[in-house]
N, C-alpha and C positions, 0 to 999 in steps of 0.2 A: 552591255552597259559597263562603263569604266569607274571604278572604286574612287575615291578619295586620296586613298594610298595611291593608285595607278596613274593617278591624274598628275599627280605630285610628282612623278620621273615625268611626265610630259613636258610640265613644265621645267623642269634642269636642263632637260633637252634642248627647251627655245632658251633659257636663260644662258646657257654654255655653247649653245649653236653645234653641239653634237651628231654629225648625220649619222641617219638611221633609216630602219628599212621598216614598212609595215607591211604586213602581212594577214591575206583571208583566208578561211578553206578552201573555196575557189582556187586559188592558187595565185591569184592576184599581190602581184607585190608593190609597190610606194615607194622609190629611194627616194632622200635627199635630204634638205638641213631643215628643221622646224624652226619658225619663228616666232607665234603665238598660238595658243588657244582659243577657242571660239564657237560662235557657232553660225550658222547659215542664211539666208532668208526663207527656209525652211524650219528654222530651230533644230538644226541636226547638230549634235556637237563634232566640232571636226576642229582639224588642225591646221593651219596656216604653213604650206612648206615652198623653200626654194625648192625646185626638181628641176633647174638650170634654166629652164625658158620664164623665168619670173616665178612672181609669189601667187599659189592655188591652194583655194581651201578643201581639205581632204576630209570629206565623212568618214569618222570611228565606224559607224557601225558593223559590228559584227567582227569586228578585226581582233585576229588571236593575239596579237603581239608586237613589242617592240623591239628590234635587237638594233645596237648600235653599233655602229659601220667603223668606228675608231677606237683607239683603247682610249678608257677613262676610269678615274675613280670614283662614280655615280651607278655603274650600271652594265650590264652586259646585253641582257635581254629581261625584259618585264612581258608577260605575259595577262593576256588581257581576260576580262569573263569568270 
């Protein structure tokens, strides 16, 4: 589950179009730019992202972390849980 705090780099993220990579233990990785927050026709909370072939919604769940793909002064890596 994602914090209040955590949620709050997400959204910088879509508000500054910051690309980033997410990340599960799996090993499963996410690149690309976030657009909004959300959640599913499931109620899963997930994230709206470009990943180059248009806009898909990405379920959080379970995912360690955010790190950002560009330098900025918001964030390097937010980790999640």
């Amino acid at each position: 589950m994602i914090t209040c705090d955590q949620s709050d780099y997400l959204e910088i993220a879509c508000l500054y179009r910051i690309p980033i990579a997410l990340n599960w233990p799996d090993g499963r990785r996410v690149e690309g730019i976030p657009l909004d927050t959300g959640y599913n026709e499931h109620r899963e909370e997930c994230l709206l992202m470009d990943l180059g072939a248009g806009p898909q919604w990405v379920v959080m769940e379970g995912a360690l972390g955010m790190t950002a793909l560009e330098e900025n002064r918001h964030f390097a890596h937010v980790g999640f849980g």
